[in-house]
MMTF fields as JSON, N, C-alpha, C and O atoms, coordinates in Angstrom:
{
  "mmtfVersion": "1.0.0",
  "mmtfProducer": "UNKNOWN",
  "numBonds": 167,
  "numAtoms": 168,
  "numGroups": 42,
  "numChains": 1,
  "numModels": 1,
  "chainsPerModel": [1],
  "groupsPerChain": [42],
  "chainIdList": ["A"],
  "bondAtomList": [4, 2, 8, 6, 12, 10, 16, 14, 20, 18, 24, 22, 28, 26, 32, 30, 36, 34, 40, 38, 44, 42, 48, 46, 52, 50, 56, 54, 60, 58, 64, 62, 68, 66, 72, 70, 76, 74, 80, 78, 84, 82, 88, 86, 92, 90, 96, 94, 100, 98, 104, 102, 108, 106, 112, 110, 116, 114, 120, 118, 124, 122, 128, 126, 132, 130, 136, 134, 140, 138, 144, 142, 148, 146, 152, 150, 156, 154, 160, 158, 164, 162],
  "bondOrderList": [1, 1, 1, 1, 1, 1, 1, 1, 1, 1, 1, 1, 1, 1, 1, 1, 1, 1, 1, 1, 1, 1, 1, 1, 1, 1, 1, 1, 1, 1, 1, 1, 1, 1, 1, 1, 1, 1, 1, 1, 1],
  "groupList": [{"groupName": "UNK", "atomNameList": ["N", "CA", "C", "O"], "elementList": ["N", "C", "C", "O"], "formalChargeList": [0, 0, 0, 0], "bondAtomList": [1, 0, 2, 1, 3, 2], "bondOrderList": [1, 1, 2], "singleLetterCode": "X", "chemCompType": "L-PEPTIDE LINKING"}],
  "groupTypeList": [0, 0, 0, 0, 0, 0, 0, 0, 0, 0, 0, 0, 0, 0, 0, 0, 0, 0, 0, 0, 0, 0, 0, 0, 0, 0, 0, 0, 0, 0, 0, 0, 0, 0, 0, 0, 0, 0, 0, 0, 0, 0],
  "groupIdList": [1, 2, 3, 4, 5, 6, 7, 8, 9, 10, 11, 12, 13, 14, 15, 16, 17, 18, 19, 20, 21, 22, 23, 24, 25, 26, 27, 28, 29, 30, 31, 32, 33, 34, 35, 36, 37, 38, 39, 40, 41, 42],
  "secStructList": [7, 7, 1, 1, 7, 7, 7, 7, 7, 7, 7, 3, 3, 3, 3, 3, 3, 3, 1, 1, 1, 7, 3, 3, 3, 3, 3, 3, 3, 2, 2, 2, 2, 6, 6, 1, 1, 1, 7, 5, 7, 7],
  "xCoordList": [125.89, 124.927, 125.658, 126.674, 124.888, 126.087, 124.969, 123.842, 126.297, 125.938, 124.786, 124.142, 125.051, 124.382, 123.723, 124.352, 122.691, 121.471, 122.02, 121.542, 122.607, 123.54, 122.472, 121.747, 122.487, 121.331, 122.021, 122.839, 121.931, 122.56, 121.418, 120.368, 121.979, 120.923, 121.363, 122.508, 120.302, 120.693, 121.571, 121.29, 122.583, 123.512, 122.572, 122.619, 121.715, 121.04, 121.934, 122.583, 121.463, 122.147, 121.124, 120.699, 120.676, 119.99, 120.25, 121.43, 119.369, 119.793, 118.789, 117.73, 118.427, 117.903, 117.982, 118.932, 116.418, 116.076, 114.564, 113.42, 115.153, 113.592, 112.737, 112.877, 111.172, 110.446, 109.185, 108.331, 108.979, 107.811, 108.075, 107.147, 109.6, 110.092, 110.132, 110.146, 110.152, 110.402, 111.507, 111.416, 112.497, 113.669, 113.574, 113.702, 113.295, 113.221, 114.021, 114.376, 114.481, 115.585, 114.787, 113.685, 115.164, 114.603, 115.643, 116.755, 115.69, 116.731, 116.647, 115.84, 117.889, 118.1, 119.276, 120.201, 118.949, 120.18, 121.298, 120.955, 122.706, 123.697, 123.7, 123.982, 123.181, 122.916, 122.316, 122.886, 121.223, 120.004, 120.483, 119.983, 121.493, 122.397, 123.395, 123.359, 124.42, 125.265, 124.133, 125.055, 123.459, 122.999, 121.887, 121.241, 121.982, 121.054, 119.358, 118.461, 119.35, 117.895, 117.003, 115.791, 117.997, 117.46, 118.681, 119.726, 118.075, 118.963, 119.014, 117.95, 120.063, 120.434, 119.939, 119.971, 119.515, 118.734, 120.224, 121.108, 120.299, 121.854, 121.365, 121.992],
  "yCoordList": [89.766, 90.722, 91.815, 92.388, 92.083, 93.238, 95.073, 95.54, 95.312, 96.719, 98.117, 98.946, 97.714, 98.541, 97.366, 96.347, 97.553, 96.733, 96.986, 97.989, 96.523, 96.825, 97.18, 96.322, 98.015, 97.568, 97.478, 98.384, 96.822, 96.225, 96.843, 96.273, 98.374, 98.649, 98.731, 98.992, 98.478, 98.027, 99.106, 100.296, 98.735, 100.137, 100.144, 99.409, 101.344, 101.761, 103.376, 104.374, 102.805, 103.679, 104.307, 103.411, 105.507, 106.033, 105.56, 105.25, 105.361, 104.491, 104.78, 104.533, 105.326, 105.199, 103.95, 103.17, 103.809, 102.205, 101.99, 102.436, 101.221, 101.318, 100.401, 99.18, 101.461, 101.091, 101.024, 101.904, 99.684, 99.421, 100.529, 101.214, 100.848, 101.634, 103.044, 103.654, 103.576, 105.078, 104.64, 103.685, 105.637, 105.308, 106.747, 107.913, 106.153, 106.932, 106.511, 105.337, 107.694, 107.379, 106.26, 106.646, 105.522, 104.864, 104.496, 104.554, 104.105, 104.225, 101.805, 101.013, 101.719, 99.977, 99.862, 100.645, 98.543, 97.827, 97.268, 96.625, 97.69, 96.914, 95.644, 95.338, 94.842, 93.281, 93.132, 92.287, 93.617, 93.482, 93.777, 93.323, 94.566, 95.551, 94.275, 93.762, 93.74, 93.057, 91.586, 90.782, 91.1, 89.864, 89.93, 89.007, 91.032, 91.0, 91.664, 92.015, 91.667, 91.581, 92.79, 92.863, 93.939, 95.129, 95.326, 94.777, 96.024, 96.484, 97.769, 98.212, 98.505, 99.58, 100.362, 99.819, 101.734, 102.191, 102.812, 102.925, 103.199, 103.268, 104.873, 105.797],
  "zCoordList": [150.237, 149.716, 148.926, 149.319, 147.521, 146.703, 147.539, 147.708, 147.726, 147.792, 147.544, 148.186, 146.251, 145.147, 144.264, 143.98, 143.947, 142.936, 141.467, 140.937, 140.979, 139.234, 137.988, 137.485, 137.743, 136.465, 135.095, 134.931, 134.311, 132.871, 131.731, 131.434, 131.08, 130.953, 129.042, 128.674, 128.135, 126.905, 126.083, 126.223, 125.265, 124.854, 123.348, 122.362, 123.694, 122.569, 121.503, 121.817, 120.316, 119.608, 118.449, 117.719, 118.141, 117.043, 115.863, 115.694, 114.774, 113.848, 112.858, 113.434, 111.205, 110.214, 109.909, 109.836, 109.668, 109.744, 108.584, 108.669, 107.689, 106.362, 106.836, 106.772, 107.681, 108.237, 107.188, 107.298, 105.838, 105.053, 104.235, 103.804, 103.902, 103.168, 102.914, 101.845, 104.483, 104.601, 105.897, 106.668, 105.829, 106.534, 107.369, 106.997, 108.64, 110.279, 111.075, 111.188, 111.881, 112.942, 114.55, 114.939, 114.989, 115.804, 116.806, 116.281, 118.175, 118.92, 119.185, 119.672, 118.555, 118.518, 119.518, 119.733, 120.12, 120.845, 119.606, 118.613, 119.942, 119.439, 118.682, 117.523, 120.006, 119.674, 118.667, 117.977, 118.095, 117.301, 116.055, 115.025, 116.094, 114.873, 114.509, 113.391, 115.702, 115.241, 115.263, 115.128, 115.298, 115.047, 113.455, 112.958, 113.1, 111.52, 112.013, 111.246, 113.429, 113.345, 113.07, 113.275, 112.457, 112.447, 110.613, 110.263, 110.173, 109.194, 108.657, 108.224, 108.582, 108.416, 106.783, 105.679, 107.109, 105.739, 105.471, 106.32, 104.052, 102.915, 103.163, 102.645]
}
């Protein structure tokens, strides 16, 4: 039995993001960043 219950919790990072082409800060997981699925406003 583990000890303590672990929680794996997502490493979110603030991020300007062109949302239908107005670029707002929104808080994204890493993953989503390094896999394309979000893309970064210039």
């Amino acid at each position: 039995m583990v000890a303590t219950k672990r929680r794996f919790d997502p490493n979110l990072q603030k991020v300007r993001v062109n949302d239908g082409g107005t670029p707002r800060r929104v808080y994204v997981c890493t993953r989503c960043l390094k896999a394309g699925k979000v893309t970064k406003a210039a």
